[in-house]
MDTraj code that builds the backbone (N, CA, C; nanometers):
import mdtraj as md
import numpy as np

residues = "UNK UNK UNK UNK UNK UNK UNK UNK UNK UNK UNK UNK UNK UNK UNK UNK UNK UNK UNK UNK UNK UNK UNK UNK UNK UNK UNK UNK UNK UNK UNK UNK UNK UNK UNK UNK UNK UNK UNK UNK UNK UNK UNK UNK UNK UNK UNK UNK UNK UNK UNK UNK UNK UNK UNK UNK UNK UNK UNK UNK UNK UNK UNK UNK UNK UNK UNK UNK UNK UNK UNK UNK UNK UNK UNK UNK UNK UNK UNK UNK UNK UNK UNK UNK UNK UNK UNK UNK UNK UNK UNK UNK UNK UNK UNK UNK UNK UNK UNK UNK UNK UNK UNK UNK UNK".split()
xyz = np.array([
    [-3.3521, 3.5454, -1.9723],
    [-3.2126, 3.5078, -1.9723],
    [-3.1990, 3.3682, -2.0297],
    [-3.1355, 3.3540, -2.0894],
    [-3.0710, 3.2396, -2.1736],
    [-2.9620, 3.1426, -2.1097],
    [-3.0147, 3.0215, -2.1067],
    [-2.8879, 2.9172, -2.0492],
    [-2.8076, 2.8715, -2.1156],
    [-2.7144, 2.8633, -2.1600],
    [-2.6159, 2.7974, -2.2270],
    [-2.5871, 2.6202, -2.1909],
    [-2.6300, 2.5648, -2.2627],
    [-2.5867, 2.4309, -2.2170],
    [-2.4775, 2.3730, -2.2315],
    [-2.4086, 2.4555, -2.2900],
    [-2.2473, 2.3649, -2.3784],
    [-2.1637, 2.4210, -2.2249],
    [-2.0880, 2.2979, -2.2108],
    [-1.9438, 2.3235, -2.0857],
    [-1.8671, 2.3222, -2.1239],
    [-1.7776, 2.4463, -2.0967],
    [-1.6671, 2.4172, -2.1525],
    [-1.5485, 2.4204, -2.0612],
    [-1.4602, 2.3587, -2.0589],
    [-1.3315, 2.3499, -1.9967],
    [-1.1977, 2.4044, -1.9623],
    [-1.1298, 2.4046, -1.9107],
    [-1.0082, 2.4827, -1.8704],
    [-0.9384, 2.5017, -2.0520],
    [-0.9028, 2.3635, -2.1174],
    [-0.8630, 2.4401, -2.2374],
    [-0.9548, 2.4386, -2.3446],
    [-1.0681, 2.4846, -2.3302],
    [-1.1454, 2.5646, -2.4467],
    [-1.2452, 2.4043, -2.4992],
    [-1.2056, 2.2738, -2.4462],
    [-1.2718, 2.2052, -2.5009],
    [-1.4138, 2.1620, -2.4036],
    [-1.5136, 2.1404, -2.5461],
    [-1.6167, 2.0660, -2.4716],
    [-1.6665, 1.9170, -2.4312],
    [-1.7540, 1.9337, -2.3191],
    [-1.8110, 1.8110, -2.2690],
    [-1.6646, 1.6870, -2.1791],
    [-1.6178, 1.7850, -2.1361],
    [-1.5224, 1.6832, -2.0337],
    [-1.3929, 1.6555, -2.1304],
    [-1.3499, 1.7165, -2.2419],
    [-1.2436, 1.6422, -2.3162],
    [-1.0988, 1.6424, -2.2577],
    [-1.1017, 1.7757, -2.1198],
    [-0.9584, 1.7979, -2.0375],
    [-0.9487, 1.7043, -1.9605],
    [-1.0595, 1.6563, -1.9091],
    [-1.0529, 1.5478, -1.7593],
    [-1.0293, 1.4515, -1.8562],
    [-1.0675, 1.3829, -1.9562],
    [-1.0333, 1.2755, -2.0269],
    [-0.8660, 1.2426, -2.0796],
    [-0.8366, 1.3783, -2.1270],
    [-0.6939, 1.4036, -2.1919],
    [-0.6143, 1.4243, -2.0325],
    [-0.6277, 1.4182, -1.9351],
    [-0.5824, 1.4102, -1.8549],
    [-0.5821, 1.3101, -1.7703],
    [-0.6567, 1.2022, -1.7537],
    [-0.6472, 1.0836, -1.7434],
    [-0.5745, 1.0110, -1.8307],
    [-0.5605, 0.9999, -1.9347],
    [-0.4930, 0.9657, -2.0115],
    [-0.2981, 1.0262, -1.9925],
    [-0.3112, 1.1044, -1.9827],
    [-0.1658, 1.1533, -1.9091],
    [-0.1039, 1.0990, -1.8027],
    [-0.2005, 1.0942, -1.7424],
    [-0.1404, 1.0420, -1.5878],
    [-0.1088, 0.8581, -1.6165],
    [-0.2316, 0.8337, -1.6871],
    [-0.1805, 0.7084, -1.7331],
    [-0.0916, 0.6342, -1.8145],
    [-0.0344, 0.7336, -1.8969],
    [0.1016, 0.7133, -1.9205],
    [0.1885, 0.8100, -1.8999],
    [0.1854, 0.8394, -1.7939],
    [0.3109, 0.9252, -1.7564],
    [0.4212, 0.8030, -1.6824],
    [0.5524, 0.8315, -1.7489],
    [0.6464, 0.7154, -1.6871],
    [0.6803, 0.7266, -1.5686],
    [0.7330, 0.6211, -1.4592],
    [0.7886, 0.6683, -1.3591],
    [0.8632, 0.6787, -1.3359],
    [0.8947, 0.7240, -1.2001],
    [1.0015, 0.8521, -1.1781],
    [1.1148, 0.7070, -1.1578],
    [1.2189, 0.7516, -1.2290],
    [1.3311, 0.6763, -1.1994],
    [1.3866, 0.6436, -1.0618],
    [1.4193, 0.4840, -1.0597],
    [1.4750, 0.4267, -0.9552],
    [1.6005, 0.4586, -0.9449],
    [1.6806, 0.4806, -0.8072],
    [1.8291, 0.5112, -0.7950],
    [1.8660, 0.3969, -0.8369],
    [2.0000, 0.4316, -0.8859],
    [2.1244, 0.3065, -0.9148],
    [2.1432, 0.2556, -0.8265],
    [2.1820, 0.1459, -0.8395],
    [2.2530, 0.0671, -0.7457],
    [2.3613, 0.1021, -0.6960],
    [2.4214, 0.2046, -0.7460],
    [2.5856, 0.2686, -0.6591],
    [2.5201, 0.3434, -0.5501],
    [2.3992, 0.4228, -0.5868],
    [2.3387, 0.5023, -0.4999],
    [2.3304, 0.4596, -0.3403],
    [2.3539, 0.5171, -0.2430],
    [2.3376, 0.4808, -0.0854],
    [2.2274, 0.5768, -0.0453],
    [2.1614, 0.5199, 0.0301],
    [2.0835, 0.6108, 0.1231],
    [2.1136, 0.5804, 0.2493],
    [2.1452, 0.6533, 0.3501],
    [2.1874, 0.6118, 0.5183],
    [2.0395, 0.6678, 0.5743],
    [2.0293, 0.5487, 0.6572],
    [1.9098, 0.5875, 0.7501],
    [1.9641, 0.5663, 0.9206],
    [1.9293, 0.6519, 1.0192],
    [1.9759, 0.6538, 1.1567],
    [1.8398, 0.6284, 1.2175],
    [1.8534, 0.5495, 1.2830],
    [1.7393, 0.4859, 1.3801],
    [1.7948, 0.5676, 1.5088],
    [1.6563, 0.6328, 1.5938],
    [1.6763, 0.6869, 1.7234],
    [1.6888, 0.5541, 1.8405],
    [1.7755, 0.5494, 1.9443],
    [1.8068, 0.4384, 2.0351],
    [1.6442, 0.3836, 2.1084],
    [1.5582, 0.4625, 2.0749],
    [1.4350, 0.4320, 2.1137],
    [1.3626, 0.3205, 2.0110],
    [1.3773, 0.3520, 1.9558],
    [1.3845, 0.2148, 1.8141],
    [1.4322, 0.1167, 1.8441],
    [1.5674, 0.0863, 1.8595],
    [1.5958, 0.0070, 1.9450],
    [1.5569, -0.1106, 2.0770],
    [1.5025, -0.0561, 2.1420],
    [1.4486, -0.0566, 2.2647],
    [1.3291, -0.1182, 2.1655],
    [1.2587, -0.0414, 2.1215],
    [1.0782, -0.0771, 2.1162],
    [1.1007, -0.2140, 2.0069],
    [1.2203, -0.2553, 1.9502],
    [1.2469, -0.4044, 1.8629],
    [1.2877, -0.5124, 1.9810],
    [1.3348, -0.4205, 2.1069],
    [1.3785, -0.5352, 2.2232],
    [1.2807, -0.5661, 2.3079],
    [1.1783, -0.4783, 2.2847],
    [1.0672, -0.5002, 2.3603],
    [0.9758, -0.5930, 2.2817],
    [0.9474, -0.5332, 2.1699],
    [0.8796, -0.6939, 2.0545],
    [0.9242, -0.8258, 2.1149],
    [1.0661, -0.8405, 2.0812],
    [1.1189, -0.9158, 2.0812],
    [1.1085, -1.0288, 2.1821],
    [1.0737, -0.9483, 2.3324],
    [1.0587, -1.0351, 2.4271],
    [0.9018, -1.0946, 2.4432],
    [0.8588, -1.0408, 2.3643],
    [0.6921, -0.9928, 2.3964],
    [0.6439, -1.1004, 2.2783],
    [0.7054, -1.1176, 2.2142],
    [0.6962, -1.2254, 2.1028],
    [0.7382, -1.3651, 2.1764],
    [0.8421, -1.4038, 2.2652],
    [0.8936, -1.4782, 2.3245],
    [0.8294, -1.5327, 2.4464],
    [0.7184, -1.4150, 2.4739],
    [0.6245, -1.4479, 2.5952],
    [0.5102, -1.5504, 2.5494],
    [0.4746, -1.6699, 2.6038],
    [0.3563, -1.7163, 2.5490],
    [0.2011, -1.6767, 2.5957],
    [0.1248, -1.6573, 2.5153],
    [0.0164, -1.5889, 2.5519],
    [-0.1118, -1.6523, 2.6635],
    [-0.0595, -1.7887, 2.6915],
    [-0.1500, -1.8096, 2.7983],
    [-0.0554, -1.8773, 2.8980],
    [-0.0565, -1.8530, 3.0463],
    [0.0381, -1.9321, 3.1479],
    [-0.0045, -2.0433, 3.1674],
    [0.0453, -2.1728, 3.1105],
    [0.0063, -2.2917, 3.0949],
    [-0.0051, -2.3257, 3.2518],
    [0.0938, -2.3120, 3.3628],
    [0.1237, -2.3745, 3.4912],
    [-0.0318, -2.3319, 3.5467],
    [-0.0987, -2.1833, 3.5047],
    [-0.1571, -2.1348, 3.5900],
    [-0.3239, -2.2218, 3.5224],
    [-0.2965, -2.2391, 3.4734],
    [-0.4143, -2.2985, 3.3751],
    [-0.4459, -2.4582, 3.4425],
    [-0.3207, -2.5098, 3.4420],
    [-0.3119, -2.6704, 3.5056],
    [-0.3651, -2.6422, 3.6364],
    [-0.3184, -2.5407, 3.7167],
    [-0.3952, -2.5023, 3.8189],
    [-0.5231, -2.5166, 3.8680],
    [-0.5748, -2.4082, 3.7731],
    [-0.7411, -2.4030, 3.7735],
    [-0.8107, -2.5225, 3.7200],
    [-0.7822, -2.5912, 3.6551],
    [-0.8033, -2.7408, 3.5963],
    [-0.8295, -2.8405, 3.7102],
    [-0.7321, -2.8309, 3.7603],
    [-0.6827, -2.9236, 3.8416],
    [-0.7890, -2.8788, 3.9824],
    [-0.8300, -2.7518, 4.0174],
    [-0.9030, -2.7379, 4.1270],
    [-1.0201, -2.7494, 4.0791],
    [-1.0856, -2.7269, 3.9383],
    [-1.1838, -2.7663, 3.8924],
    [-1.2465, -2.8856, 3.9160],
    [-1.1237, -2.9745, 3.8686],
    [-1.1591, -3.1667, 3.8888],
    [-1.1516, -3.2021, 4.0571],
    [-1.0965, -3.1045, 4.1600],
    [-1.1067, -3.1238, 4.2770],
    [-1.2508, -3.0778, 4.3272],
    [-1.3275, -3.0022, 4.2763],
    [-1.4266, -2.9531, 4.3544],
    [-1.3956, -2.8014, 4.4255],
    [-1.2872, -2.8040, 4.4449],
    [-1.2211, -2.6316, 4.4714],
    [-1.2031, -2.5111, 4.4522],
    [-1.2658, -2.5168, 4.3500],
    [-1.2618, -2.3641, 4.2746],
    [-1.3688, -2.3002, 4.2859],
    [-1.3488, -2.1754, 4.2806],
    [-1.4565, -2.0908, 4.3658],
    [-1.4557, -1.9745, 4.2554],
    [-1.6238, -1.9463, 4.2428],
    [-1.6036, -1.8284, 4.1488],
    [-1.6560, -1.7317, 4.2493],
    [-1.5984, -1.5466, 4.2492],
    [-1.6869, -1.4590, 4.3214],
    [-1.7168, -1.4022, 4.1688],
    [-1.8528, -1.4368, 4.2260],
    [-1.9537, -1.3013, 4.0779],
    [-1.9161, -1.1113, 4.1198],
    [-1.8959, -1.1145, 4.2165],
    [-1.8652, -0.9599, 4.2771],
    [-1.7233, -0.9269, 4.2449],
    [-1.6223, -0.9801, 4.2081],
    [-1.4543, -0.9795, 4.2001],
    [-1.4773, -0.9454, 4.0450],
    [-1.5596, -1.0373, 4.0036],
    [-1.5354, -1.0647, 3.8149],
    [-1.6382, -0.9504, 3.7974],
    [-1.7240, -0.8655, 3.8075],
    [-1.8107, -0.7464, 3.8065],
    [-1.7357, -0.6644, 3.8152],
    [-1.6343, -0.6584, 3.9315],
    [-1.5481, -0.5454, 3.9796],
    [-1.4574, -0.4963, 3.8506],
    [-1.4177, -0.6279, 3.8517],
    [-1.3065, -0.6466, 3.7548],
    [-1.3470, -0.5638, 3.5907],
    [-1.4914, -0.6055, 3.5010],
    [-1.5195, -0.6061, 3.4104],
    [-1.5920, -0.4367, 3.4052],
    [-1.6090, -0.3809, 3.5259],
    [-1.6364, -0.2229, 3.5466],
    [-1.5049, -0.1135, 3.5231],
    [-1.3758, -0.1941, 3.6042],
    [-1.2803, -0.1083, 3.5958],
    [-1.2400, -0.1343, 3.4377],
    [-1.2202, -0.2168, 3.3943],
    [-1.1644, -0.2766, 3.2373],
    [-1.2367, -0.1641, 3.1216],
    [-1.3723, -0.1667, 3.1681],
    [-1.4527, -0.0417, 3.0738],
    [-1.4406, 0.0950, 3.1026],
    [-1.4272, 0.0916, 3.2358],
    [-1.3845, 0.2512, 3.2800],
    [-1.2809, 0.3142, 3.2393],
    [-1.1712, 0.1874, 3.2532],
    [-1.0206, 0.2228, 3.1751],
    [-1.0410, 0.2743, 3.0160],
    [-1.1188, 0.1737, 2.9544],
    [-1.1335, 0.2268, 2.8226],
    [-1.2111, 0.3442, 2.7807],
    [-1.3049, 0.3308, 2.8415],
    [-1.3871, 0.4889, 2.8447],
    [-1.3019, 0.6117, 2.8568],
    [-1.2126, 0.6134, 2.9297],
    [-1.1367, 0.6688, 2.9711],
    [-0.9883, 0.7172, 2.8846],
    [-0.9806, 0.6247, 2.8347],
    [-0.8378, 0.6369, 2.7265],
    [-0.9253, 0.7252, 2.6021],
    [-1.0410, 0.6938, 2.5942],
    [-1.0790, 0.7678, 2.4815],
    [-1.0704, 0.9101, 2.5300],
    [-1.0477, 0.9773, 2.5771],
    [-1.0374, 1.1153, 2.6362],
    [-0.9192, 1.1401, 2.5606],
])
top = md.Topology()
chain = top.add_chain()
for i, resn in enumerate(residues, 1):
    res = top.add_residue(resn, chain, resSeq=i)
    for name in ("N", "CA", "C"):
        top.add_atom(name, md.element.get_by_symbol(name[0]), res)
traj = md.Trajectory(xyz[None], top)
């Protein structure tokens, strides 16, 4: 049996000349026209939309560390007062992974 080495292509040409002539198409193919400016498009936002921009909104407005609570711990630091439990912060750093383990479900 005999192999043919020549490829030939969807339209009759060889060695890749459709994928080429077709790259070339796409690369100048113009684009699709922009609406006019008279043109309107109406878009309706669901009231939940709403809500989830009022929720940003506050959440943006929140600052990300509680300064008062911070002066706090500072402040019992430079007193000698502050107390760490290694068993609270374990507790703590088990449930935090469990939670996430968990969301992956």
């Amino acid at each position: 049996m005999k192999i043919d080495n020549s490829v030939k292509s969807v339209n009759g040409a060889k060695g890749g000349t459709a994928t080429r002539q077709s790259e070339t198409r796409l690369a100048t193919a113009t684009p699709s026209p922009t609406p006019a400016s008279s043109d309107t498009v109406q878009v309706q936002l669901s009231p939940l939309s709403a809500q989830l921009q009022s929720v940003e909104a506050s959440l943006a407005a929140t600052p990300a560390v509680n300064a008062q609570r911070v002066a706090e711990i500072k402040q019992a630091i430079g007193e000698g007062r502050f107390t760490i439990n290694p068993e609270r912060i374990a507790a703590g750093l088990i449930d935090s992974v469990s939670q996430m383990l968990g969301a992956g479900n």
